[in-house]
N, C-alpha and C positions, 0 to 999 in steps of 0.2 A: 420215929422208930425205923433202922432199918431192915434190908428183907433178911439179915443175917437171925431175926427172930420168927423167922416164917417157920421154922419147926417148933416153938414151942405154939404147944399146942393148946389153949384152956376148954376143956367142954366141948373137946371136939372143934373148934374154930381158930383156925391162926390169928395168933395177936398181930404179927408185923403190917398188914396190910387191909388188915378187915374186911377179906374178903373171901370168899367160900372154897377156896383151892388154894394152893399154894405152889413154891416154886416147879417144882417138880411135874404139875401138873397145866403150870401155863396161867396160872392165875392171876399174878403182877404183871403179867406180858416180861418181863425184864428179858428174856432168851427170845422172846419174838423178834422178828423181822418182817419188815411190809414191802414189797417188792412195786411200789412205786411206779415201774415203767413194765409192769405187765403186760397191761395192754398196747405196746409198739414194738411191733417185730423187731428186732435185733440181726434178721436172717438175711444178709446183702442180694441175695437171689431174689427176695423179694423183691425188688425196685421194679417200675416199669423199667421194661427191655428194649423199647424203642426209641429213637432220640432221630432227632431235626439235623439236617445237613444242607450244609448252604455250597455253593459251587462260588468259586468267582465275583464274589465280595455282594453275596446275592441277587444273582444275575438269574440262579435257577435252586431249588429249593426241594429238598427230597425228603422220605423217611426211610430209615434204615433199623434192620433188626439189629440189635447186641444179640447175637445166641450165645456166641462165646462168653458172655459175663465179662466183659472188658470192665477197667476201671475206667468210663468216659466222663470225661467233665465239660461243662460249657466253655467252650474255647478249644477243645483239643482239636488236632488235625487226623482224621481217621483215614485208612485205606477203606474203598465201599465197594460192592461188586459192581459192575457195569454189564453190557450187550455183552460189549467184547473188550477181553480184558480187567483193569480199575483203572478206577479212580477217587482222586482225592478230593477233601471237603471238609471245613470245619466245624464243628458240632453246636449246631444255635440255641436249642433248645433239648433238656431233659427234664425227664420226673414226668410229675402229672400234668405239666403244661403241653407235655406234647400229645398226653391225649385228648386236651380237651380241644388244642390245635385238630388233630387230627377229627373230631367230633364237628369242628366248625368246619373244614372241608371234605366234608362226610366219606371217610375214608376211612374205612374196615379194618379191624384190628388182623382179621385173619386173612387179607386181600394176601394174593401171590404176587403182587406187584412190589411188594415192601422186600427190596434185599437184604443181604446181609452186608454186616462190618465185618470187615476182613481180619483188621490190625490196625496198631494204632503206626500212625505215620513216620516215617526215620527220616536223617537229617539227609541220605544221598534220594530219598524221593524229593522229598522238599524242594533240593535243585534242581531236580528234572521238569519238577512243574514249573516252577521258574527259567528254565529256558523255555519250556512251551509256548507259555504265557507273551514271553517277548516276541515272537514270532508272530503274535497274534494280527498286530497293529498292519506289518508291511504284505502278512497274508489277506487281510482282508482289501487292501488297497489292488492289489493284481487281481483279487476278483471282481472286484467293482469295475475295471480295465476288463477283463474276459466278458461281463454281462453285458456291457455295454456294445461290446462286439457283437455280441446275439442277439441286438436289438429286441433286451427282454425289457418289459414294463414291469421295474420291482428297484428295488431299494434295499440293498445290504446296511443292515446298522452293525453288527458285532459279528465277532465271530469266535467261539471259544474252543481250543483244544483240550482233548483230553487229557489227564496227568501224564499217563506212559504214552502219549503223540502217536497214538495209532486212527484217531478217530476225530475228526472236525466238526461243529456243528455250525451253520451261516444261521442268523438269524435276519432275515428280511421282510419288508413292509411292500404290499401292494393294494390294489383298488381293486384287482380281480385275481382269475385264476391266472397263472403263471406256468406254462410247458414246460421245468427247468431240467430235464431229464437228459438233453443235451451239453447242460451247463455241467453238469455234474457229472460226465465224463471229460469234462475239459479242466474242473476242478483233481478229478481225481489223478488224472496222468499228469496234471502239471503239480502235483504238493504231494503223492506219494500217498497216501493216507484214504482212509475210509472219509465219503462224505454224508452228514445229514444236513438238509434244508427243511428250518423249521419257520413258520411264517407266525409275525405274531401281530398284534396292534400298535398303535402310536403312541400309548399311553405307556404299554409296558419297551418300547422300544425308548419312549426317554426318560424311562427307569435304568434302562440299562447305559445308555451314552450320560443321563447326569446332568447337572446344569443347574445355576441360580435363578430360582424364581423372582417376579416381579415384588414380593416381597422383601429382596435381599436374602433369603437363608435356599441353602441345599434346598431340592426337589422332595418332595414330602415320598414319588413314587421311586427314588432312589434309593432312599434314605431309613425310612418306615414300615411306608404301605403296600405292601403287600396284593392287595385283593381291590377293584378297579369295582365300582359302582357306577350304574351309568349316571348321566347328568343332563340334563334341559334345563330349558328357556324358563320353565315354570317355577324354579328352585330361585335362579335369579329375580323373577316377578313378585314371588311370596315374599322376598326381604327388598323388595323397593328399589332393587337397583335398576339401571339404566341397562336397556339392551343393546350393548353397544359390542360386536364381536370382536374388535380389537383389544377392548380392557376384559372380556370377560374367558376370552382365549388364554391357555397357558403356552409350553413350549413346545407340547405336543401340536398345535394346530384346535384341540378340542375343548370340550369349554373345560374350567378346572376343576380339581375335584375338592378343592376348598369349600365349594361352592354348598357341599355337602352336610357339613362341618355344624352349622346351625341353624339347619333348616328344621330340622324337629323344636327348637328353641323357636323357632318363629309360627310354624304351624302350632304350635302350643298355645300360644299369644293371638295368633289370630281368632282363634275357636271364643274370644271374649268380642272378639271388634263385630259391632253389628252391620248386618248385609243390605242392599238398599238403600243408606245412607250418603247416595251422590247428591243428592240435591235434599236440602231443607226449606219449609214454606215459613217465613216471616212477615209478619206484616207489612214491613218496611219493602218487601220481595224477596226472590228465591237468593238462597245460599246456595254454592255450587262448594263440592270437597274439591281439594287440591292435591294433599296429601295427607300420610297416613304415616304415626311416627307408633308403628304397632307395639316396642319393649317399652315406650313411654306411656302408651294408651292416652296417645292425643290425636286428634282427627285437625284437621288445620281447613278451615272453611275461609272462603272471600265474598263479598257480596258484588252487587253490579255498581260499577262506577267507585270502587274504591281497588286499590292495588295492596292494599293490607290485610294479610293473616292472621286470621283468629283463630288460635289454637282451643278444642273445646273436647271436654273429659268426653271418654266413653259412654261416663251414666247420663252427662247431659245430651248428648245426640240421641241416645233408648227416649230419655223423655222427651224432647222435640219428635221425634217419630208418632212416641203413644197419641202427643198432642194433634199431630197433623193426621193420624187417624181416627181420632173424634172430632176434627172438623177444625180444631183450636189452632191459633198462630201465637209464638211467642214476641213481644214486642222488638224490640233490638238486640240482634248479635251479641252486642257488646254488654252485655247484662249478662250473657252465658257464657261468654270468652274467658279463657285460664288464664290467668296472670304469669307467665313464664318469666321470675328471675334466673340472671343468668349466675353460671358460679364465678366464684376467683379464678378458676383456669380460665374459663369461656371471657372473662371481663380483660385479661392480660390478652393484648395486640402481639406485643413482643418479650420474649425470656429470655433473657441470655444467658442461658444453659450450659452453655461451652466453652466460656469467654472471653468471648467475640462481642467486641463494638459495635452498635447499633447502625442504619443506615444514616439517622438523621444526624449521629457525631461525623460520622466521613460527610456527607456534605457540608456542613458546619466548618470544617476542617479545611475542603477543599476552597472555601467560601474566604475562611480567613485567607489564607493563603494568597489567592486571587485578590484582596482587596492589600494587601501586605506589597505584593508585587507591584503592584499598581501604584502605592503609595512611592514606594523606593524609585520607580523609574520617570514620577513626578518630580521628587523633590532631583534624580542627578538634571535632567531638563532643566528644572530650575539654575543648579549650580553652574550647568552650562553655557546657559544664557546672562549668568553675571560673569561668567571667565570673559565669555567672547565682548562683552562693553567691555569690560576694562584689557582688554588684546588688542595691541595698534594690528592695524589692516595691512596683507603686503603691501599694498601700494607705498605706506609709510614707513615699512620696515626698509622696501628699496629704494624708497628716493632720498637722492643725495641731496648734501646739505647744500641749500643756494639761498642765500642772504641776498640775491640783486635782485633790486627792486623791478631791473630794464626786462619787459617782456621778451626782449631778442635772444637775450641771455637763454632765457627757460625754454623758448623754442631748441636754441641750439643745445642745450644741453641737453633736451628731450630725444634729439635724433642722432645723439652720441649714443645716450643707450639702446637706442634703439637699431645701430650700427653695430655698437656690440655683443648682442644677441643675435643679429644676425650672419648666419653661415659667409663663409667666405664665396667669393665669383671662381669660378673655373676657366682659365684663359686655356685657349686653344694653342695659341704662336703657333699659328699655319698648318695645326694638326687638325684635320675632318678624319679623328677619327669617331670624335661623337659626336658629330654631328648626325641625325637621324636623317638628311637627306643627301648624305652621302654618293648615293649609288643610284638617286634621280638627279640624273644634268637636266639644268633649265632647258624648255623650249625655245628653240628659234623660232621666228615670229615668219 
């Protein structure tokens, strides 16, 4: 039935809906409306007002008020207040991420430090920062020339200009303090312009210069990170690497901050491996640990006079302990040793993943090859040596035919040819002109 019979009425109750009111009264709901999105302000004022500004492809990293209610979106290029003057910066972070950013680098909603956005950026600023920019490179190169003059102890990595080029900032690394208060009158009359000299670290200075890590990819301090944790020898120790300063160094000189990365996964892991566990007592003698494979929870023991690893679970070394502190010894190692098969990757020597030829088809190849050559320069030898028997010899090619039996004969014909090979005499007929003792006359006696 529809609610077109919600006015008839029987006994006082509407027949259309069977329900105690009727239209007029909200009863069907049929005229209601539920406002669904009540609860989310609609009021664009509402939004946080603050938003993340990156400088120079995050070289330097700000927060700025929106007071104006700009339309700012992640990515825009905003004008921002500066000392003196602006400057420009594109917008990295909005919303609520910039206050919890701002919450992680405990930094005051109501701080006086926080400027204002200006506006949003136009395209004849955009060039100007881009000529500044390009200035950048051959500016910093004359001062690395200038400081080196002043025989200062410091290290220029960057150097960034402001958008409207009124104002420089050098960004340099040193071991100590640095006088550059000199330098900085010889910067400022030779480039025009306001200078700062800010000194930072070596970590965030090769965030700023950039570069491939030993991994193959971008700098993670480039690229990512942000905020620098210190690092030691002890992060390297807890994951069992080798202290070795040349693999454990990145590009900075300092150790990496990779190093970081899963050290709570290993301090997690470790908190199972039990302490005290260098040496185990066996009947057969002491076990010594070697090493410690902590995410596998195997401990790898060797005995005396063998050079083989017995890997052995965590709960078995607890029990060898409890044993050797009630006095007990377990019989042999190798009754508590883990059986470690290996997998199909670990069993595979070589993949040829990329494919590429293995080494043992190139020698195989080069092998044929070399027995191939060898064969071919046997068999022309050979053919050679059947040309040359069956090749009459010069001697036979040149000697003339002589049928006489008479030896006289063969003499004489011998020193016929051998007459005419030979060069002809040079007669003088009274000429010393070559004669070579021409111009010594004999001795009188």
């Amino acid at each position: 039935m529809s609610c077109n019979s919600c006015g008839t009425v029987v006994g006082g109750i509407p027949t259309g809906c069977k329900s105690n009111g009727h239209c007029a009264t909200g009863g069907c709901s049929k005229l209601e409306v539920h406002d669904w999105l009540s609860d989310i302000g609609a009021d664009p004022f509402s939004k946080y007002n603050i938003h993340e500004v990156s400088f120079k492809n995050g070289a330097r990293k700000g927060f700025y008020r929106n007071e104006k209610r700009f339309d700012v979106f992640t990515g825009d290029y905003v004008i921002v207040e500066a000392a003196q003057g602006y400057d420009l910066g594109q917008v990295t972070l909005s919303g609520e991420l910039v206050r919890l950013q701002m919450k992680k680098k405990r930094v005051k909603e109501n701080s006086e430090d926080i400027r204002a956005i200006l506006r949003i950026a136009k395209d004849n600023e955009l060039d100007l920062m881009d000529r500044a920019r390009a200035k950048e490179k051959e500016t910093m190169l004359k001062a690395r020339v200038l400081a080196r003059n002043l025989d200062l102890d410091m290290k220029l990595g960057d150097v960034q200009f402001q958008a409207d080029g009124k104002k420089a900032t050098f960004y340099y690394t040193a071991d100590g303090r640095v006088d550059f208060r000199e330098l900085i009158k010889v910067l400022a009359s030779e480039f025009k312009v306001k200078i700062e000299m800010r000194q930072i670290g070596a970590r965030q200075e090769a965030g700023i210069v950039g570069g491939i890590g030993s991994c193959g990819r971008e700098l993670c301090c480039s690229t990512w990170l942000t905020s620098f944790k210190s690092v030691n020898t002890t992060a390297a120790r807890y994951q069992n690497l080798s202290i070795n300063q040349t693999k454990l160094s990145g590009q900075c000189g300092r150790l990496k901050c990779c190093l970081n990365y899963e050290l709570d996964t290993y301090l997690d892991a470790l908190r199972h491996v039990p302490e005290r566990a260098e040496t185990l007592q066996l009947q057969t003698g002491d076990a010594r640990l070697m090493k410690t494979d902590v995410l596998k929870g195997l401990m790898y023991y060797t005995v005396k006079g063998s050079s083989t690893f017995y890997p052995l679970t965590l709960e078995n070394v607890k029990m060898v302990l409890a044993m050797n502190a009630d006095g007990k010894k377990p019989a042999e190692i190798t009754d508590l040793a883990e059986v470690v098969e290996k997998t199909a990757e670990e069993s595979i020597e070589f993949a040829d993943v990329v494919g590429q030829i293995t080494l043992a088809s190139l020698d195989r190849k080069d092998r044929n090859n070399r027995n191939k050559h060898r064969n071919s320069n046997s068999n022309n030898n050979n053919n050679n040596r059947t040309n040359n028997q069956n090749r009459p010899t010069n001697q036979q090619q040149n000697k003339p035919a002589n049928t006489s039996p008479n030896p006289e004969n063969k003499t004489q014909n011998t020193s016929q040819n051998n007459n005419q090979n030979r060069p002809p005499k040079k007669f003088n007929n009274g000429n010393n002109n070559n004669n070579p003792n021409k111009n010594n006359p004999p001795k009188k006696d």
